[in-house]
One Martini backbone bead per residue (centre of mass of N, CA, C, O) as a GRO file, in nm:
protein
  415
    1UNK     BB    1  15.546   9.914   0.801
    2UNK     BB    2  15.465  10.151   0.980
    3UNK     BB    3  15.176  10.311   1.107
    4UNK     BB    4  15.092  10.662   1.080
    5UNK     BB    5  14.994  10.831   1.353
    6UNK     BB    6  14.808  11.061   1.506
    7UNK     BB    7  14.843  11.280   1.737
    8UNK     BB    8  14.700  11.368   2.027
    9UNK     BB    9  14.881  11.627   1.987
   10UNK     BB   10  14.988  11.962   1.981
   11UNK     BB   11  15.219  12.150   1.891
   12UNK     BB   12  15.320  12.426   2.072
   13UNK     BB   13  15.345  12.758   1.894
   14UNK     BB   14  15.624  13.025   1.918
   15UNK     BB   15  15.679  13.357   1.798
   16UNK     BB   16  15.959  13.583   1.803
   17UNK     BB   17  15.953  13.913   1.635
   18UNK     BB   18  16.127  14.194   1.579
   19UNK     BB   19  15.960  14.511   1.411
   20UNK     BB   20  16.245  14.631   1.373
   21UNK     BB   21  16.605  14.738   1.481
   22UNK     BB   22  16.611  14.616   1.763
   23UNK     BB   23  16.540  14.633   2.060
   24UNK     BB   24  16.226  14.537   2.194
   25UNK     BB   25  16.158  14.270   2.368
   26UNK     BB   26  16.230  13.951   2.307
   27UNK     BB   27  16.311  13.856   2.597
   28UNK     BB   28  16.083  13.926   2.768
   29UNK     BB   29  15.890  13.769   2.514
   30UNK     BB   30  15.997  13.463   2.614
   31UNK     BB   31  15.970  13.457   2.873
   32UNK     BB   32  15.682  13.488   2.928
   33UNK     BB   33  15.582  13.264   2.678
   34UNK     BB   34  15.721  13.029   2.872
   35UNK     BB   35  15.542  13.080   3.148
   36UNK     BB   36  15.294  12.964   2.946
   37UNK     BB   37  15.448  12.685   2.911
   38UNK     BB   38  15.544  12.364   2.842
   39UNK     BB   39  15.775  12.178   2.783
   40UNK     BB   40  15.971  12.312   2.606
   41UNK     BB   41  16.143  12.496   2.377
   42UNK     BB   42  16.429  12.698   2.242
   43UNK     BB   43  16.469  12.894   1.974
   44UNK     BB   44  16.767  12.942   1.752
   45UNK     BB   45  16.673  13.121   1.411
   46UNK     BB   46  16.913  13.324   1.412
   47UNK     BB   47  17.238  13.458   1.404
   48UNK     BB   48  17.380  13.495   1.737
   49UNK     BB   49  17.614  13.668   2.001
   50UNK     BB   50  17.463  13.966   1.913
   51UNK     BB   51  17.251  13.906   2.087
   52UNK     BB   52  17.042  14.118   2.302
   53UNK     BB   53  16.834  13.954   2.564
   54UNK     BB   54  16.679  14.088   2.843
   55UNK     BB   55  16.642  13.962   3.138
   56UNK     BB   56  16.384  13.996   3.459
   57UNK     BB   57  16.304  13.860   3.730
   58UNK     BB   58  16.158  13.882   3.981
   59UNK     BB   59  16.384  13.798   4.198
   60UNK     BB   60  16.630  14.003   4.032
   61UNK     BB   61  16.748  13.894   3.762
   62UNK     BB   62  17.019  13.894   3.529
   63UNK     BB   63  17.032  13.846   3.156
   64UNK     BB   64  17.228  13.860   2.876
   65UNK     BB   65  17.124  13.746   2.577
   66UNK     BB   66  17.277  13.520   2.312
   67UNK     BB   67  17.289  13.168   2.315
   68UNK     BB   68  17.050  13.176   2.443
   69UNK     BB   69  16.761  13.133   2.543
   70UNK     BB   70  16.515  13.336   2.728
   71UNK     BB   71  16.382  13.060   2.909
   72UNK     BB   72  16.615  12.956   3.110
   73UNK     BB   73  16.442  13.082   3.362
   74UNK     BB   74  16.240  12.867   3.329
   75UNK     BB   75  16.356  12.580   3.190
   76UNK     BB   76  16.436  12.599   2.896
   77UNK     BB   77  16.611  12.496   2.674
   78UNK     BB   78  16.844  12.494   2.346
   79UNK     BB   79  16.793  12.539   2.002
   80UNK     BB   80  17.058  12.523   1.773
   81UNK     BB   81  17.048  12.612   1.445
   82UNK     BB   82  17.139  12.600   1.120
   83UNK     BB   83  17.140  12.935   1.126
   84UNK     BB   84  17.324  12.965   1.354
   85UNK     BB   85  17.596  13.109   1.501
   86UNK     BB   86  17.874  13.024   1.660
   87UNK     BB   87  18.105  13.166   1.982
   88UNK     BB   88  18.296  13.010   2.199
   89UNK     BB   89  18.389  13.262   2.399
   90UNK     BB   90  18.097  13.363   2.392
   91UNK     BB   91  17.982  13.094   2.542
   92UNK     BB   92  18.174  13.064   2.801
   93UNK     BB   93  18.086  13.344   2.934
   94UNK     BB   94  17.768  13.282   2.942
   95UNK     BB   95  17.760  13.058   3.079
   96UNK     BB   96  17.949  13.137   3.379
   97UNK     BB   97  17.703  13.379   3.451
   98UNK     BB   98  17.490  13.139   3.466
   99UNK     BB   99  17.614  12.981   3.694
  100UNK     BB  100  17.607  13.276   3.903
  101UNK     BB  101  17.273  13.227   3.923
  102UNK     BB  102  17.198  12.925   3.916
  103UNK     BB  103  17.180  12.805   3.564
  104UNK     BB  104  17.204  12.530   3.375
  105UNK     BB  105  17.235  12.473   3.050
  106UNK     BB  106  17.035  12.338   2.800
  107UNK     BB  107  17.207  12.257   2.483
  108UNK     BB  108  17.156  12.236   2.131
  109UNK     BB  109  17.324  12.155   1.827
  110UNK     BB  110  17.377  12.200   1.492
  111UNK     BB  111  17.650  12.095   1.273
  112UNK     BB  112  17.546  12.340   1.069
  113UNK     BB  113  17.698  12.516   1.211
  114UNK     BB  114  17.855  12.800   1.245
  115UNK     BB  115  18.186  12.955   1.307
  116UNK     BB  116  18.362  13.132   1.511
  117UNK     BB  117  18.658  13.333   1.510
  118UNK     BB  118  18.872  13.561   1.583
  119UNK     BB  119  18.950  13.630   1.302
  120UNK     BB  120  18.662  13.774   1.282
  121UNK     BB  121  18.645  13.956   1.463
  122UNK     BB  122  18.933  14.086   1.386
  123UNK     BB  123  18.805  14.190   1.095
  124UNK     BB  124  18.537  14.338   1.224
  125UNK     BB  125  18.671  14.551   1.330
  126UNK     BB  126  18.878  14.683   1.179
  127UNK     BB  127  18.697  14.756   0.960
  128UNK     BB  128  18.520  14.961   1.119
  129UNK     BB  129  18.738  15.160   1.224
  130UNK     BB  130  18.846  15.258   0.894
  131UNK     BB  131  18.528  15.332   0.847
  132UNK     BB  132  18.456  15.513   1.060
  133UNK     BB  133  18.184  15.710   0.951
  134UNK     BB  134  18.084  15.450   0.711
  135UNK     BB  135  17.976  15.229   0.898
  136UNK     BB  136  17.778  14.975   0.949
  137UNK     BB  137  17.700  14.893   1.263
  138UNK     BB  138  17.821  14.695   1.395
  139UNK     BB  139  17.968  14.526   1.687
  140UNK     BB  140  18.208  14.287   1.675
  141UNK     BB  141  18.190  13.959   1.602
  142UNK     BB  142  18.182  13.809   1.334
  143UNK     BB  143  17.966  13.725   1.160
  144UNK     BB  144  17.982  13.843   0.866
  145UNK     BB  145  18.262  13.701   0.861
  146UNK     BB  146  18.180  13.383   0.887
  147UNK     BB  147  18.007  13.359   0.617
  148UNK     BB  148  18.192  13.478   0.446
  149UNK     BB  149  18.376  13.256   0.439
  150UNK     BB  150  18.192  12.994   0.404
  151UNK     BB  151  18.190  13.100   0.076
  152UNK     BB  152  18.452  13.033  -0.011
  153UNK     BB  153  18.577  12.881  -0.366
  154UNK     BB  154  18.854  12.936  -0.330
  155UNK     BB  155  19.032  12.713  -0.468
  156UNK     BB  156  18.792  12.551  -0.213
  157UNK     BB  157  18.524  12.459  -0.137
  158UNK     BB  158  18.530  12.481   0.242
  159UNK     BB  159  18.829  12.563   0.347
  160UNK     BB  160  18.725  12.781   0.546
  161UNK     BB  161  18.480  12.606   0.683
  162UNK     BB  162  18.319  12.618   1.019
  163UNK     BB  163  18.190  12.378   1.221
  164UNK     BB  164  18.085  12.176   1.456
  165UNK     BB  165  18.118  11.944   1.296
  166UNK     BB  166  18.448  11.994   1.305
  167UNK     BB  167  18.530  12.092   1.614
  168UNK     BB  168  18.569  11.740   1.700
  169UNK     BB  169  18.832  11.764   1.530
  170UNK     BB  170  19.120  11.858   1.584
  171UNK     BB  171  19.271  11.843   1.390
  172UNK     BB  172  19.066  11.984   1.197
  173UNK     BB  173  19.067  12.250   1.360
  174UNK     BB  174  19.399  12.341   1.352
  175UNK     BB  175  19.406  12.341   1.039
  176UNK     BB  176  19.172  12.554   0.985
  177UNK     BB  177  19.337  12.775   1.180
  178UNK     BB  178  19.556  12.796   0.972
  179UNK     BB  179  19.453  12.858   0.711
  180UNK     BB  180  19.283  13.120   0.850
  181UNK     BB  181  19.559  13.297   0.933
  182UNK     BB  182  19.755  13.215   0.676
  183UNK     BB  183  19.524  13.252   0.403
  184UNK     BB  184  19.231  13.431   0.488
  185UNK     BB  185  19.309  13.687   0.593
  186UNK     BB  186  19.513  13.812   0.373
  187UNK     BB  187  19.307  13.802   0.179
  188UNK     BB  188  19.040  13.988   0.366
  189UNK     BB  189  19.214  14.242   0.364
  190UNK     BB  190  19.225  14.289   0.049
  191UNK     BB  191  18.955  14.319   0.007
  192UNK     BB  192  18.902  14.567   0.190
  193UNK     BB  193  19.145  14.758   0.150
  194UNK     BB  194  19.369  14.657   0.404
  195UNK     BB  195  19.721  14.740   0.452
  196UNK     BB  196  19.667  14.855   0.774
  197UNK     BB  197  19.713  14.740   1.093
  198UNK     BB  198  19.643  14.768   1.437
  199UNK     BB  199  19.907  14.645   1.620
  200UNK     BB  200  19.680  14.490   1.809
  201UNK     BB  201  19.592  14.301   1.567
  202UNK     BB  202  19.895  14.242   1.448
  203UNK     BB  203  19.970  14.068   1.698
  204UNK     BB  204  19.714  13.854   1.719
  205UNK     BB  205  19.749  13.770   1.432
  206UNK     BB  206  20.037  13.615   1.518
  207UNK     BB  207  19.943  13.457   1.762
  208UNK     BB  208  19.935  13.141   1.886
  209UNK     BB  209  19.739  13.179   2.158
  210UNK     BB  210  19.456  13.214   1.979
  211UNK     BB  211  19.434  12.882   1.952
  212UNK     BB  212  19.495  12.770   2.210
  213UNK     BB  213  19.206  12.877   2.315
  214UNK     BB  214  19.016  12.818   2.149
  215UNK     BB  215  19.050  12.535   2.186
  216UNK     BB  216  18.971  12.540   2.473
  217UNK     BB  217  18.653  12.650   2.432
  218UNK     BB  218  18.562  12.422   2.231
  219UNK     BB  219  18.567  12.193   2.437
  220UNK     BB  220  18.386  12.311   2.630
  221UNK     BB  221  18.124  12.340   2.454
  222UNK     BB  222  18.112  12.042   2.427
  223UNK     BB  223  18.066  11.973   2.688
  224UNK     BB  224  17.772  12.176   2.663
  225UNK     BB  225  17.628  11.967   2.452
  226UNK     BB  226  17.428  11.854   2.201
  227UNK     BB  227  17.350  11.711   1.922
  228UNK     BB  228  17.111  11.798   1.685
  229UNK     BB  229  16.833  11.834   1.506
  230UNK     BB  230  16.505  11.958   1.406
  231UNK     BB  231  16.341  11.686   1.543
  232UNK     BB  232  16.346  11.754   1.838
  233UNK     BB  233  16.116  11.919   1.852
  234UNK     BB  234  15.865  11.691   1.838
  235UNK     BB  235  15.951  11.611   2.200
  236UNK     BB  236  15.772  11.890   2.234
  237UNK     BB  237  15.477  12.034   2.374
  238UNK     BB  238  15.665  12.304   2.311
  239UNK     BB  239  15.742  12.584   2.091
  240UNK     BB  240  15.996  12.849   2.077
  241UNK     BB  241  16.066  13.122   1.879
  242UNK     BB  242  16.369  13.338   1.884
  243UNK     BB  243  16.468  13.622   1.752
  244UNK     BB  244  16.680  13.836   1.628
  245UNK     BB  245  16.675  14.133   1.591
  246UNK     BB  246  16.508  14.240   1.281
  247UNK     BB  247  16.342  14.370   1.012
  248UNK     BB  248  16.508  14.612   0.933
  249UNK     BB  249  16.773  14.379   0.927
  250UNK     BB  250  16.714  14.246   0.706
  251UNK     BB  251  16.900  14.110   0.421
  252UNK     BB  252  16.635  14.190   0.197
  253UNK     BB  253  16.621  14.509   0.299
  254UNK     BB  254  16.628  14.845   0.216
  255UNK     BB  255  16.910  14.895   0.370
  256UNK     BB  256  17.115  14.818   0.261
  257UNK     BB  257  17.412  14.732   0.452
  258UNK     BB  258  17.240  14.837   0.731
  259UNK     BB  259  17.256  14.489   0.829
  260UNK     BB  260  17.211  14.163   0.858
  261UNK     BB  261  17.333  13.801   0.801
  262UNK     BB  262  16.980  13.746   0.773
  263UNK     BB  263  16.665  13.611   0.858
  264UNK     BB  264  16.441  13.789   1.117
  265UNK     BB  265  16.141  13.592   1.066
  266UNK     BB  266  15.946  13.379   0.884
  267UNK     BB  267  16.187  13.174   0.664
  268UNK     BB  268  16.311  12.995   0.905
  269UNK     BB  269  16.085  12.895   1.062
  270UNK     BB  270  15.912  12.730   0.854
  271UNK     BB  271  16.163  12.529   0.762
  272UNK     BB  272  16.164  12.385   1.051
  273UNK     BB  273  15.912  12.320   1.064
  274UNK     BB  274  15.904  12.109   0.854
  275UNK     BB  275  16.140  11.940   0.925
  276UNK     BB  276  15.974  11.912   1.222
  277UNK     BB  277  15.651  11.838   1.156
  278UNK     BB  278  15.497  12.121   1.212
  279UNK     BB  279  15.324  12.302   1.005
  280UNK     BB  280  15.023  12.178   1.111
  281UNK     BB  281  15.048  12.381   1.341
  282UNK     BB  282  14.979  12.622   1.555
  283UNK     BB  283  15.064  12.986   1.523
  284UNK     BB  284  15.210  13.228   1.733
  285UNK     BB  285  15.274  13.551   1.614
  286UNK     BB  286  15.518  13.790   1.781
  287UNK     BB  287  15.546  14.128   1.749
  288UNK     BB  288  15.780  14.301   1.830
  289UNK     BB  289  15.783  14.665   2.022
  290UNK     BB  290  15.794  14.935   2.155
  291UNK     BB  291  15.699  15.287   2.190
  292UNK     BB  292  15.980  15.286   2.022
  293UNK     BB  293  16.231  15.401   1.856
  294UNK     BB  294  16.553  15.199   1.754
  295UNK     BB  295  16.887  15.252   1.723
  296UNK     BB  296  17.216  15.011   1.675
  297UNK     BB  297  17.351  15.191   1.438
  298UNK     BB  298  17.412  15.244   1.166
  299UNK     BB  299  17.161  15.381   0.960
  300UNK     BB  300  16.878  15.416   0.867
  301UNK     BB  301  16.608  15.668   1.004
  302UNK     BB  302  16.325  15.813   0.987
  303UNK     BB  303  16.248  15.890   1.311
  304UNK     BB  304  16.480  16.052   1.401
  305UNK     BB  305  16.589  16.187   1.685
  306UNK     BB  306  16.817  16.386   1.911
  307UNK     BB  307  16.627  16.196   2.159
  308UNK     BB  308  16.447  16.106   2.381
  309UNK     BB  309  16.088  16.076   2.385
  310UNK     BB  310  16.159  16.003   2.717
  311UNK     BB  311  16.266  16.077   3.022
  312UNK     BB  312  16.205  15.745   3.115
  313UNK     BB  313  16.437  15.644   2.993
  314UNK     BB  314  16.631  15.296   3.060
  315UNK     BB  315  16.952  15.144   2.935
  316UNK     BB  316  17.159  14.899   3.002
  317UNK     BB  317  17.242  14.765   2.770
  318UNK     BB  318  17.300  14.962   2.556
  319UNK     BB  319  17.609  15.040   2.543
  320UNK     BB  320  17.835  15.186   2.394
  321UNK     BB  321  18.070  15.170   2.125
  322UNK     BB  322  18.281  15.163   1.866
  323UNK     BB  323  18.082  15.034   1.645
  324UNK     BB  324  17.786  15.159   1.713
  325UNK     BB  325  17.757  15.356   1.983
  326UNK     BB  326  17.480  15.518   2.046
  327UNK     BB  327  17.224  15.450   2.070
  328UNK     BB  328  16.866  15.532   1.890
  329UNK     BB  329  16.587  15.756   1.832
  330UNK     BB  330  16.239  15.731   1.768
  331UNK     BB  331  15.930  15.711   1.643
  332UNK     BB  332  15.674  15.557   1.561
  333UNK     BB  333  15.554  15.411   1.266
  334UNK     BB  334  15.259  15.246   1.213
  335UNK     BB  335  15.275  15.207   0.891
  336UNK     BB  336  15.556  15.061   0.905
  337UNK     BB  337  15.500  14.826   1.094
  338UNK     BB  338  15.254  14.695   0.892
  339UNK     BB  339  15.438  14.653   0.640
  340UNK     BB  340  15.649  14.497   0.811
  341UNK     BB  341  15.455  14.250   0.902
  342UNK     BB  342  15.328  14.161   0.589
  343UNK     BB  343  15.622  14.099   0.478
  344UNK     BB  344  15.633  13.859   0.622
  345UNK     BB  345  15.356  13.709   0.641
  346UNK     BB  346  15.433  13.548   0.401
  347UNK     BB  347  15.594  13.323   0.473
  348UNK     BB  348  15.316  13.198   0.619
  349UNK     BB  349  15.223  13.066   0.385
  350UNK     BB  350  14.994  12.760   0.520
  351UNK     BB  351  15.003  12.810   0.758
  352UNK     BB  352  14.850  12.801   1.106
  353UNK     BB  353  14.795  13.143   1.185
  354UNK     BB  354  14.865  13.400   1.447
  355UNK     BB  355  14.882  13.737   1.491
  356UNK     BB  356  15.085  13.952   1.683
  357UNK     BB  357  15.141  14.182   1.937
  358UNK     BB  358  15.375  14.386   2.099
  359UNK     BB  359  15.444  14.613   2.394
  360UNK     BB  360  15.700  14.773   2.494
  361UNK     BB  361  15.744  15.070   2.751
  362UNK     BB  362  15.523  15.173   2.834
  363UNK     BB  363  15.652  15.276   3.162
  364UNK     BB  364  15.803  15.554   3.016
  365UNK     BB  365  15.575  15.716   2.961
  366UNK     BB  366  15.487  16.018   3.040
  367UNK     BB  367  15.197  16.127   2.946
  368UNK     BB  368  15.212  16.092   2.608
  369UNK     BB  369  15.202  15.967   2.342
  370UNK     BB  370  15.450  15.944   2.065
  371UNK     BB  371  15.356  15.922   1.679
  372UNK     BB  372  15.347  15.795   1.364
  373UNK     BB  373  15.033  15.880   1.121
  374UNK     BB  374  15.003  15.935   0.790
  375UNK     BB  375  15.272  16.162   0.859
  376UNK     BB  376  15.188  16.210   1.129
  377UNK     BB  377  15.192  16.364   1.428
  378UNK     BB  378  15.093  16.189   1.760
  379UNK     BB  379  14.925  16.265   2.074
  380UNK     BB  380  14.805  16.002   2.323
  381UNK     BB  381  14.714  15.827   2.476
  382UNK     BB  382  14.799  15.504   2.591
  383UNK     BB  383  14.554  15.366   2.527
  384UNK     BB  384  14.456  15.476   2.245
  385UNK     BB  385  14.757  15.392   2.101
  386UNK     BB  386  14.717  15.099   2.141
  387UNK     BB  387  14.469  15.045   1.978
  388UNK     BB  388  14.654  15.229   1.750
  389UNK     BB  389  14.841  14.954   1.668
  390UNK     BB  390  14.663  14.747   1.626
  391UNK     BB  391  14.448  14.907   1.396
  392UNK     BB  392  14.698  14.918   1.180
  393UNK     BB  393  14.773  14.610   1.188
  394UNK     BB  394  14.555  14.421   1.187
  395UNK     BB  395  14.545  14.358   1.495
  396UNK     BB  396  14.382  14.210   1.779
  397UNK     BB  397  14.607  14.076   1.952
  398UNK     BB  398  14.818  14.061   2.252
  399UNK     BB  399  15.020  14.258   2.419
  400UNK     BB  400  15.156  14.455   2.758
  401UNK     BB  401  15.440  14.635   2.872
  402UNK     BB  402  15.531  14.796   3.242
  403UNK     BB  403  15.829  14.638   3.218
  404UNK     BB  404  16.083  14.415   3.266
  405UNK     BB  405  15.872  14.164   3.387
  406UNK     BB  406  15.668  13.926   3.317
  407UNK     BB  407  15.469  14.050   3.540
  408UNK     BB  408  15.380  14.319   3.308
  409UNK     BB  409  15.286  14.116   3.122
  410UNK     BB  410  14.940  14.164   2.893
  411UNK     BB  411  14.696  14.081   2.780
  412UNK     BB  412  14.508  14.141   2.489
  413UNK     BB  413  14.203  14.238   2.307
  414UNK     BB  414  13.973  14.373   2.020
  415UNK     BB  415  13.703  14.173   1.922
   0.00000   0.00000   0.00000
């Protein structure tokens, strides 16, 4: 047997984890951090086509990653890891998008990525509708509803659940797309107590024209794919990896039901890095914040206010919708970042990293900005308030952004 011996490099590695409810600025901040690394890959390590990753080129191009990685107008490929929920339909119409803006990604998926059908999506959707004042707070993509699947084991586990990996033989994705059609719906409208479903849906729900879409869309989707497991990151050197959602969204937050049903921090990041080699590698992990916190759907919201904490907030992404509403605001609690940041960064213990912070949206604040530290209100200076979101969380180094794209962020150091 060869003796392995030690690599002459070490693989550069970053990760990018929104350390709120989502819409932090994860999109701007893979972008900025793919384009200071060289040969690089972006690893989406949870979620799924529910994120909403907003990215702004300097010449002006724009595009909204679900399935992508955010570093794609840099050119970094895009590695889903078997933590990733694809969903075919909504794969095929972002690669689209991405083609005329004059993109062609290049895309890993591993096999044991869970996929979503329609059938999860309008089953998400009904549920959402149903519980009116009460829901949840979805986008109504069908994330919670394909691992829900996933998971049943009555009569036979496995029975109802599908895979990238099972995909690709017609016959056998055909015959589950009968099984979940005529014996998983059924099934999952009874747990929810759903009884009575809405025209448009039960129309849909009865069509056989949705699984013959759908399997036309997973055919396009293998085709723009290559297979490949998480030893693949060991080839590049540089790897990003980019989270999805927040921390206050994850799936074992004191928020629960009103979360996503994911790992949103450093629990799949690590182990990756093990899977892939990578584990004694350093690792900078960055916290991302707005200058003010959002929230996109129902549930607890401890500083939210009545509206925009700044007349010059603009957001184009965020656009109300039937399942989440609109947009929500509130002010950044300092002490509960720092809480929320420390107790990811137990998930990292053995690596060497080191931790920073990024603050973006600095360019919405009017005139001063406004934060909650110690329990208490406070107004000051925008260079001030940065100083104290860096020493209040106990982090020395990160980043600050003054606007949408990868040229407004700069690097800042406390030491």
């Amino acid at each position: 047997m060869a003796a392995h011996c030690r690599p002459l490099f070490m693989t550069e590695v970053k990760v990018v984890i929104g350390a709120g409810f989502g819409d932090e600025g994860k999109g701007l901040m893979t972008d900025y951090l793919a384009s200071k690394m060289n040969s690089g890959i972006v690893v989406r390590f949870n979620g799924g086509a529910q994120a909403a990753h907003t990215v702004v080129t300097p010449d002006g191009r724009r595009h909204v990653f679900g399935h992508f990685g955010s570093g794609t107008f840099v050119g970094f490929p895009t590695y889903l890891s078997r933590f990733f929920v694809v969903n075919p339909p909504l794969f095929v119409k972002e690669a689209a998008s991405l083609n005329k803006l004059g993109v062609a990604p290049v895309v890993y998926v591993d096999r044991a990525c869970l996929v979503t059908t329609p059938y999860d999506m309008m089953l998400n959707q009904i549920a959402e509708i149903i519980r009116g004042d009460s829901r949840h707070g979805s986008c109504g993509i069908g994330f919670n509803e394909t691992i829900t699947r996933s998971l049943v084991d009555d009569p036979s586990p496995g029975l109802f659940s599908l895979t990238v990996g099972d995909i690709g033989d017609e016959d056998l994705l055909a015959y589950k797309l009968w099984l979940i059609k005529e014996e998983y719906v059924p099934l999952r409208l009874a747990q929810l107590g759903i009884t009575s479903v809405p025209d448009l849906y039960a129309d849909l729900l009865a069509s056989d024209s949705v699984i013959d879409h759908f399997i036309e869309d997973v055919g396009t989707l293998l085709g723009a794919v290559t297979p490949a497991d998480s030893r693949i990151l060991s080839s590049f050197s540089s790897v990003l990896f980019e989270g999805a959602q927040g921390l206050l969204l994850d799936q074992s937050h004191k928020f629960f039901p009103h979360v996503t049903r994911s790992n949103t921090g450093m629990q799949n990041v690590a182990e990756l890095l093990v899977e892939a080699g990578l584990n004694e590698c350093p690792v900078e992990i960055v916290y991302v914040t707005r200058t003010y916190m959002t929230r996109h759907g129902a549930g607890p919201f401890p500083t939210e206010l009545p509206d925009k904490p700044y007349t010059g907030i603009e957001d184009l992404t965020n656009i109300p919708n039937p399942y989440q509403g609109a947009l929500r605001y509130g002010l950044l609690d300092l002490d509960f970042l720092a809480e929320t940041v420390r107790n990811d960064l137990r998930f990292a213990d053995g690596l060497d990293y080191e931790a920073k912070l990024a603050i973006t949206c600095l360019d919405q604040v009017d005139h001063k900005a406004r934060y909650i530290v110690d329990s208490e209100q406070v107004d000051s200076q925008v260079c001030d308030f940065v100083e104290k979101v860096f020493d209040t969380a106990g982090v020395r180094a990160g980043y600050v952004s003054f606007g949408p794209t990868r040229i407004t962020v700069f690097a800042v150091s406390f030491r």
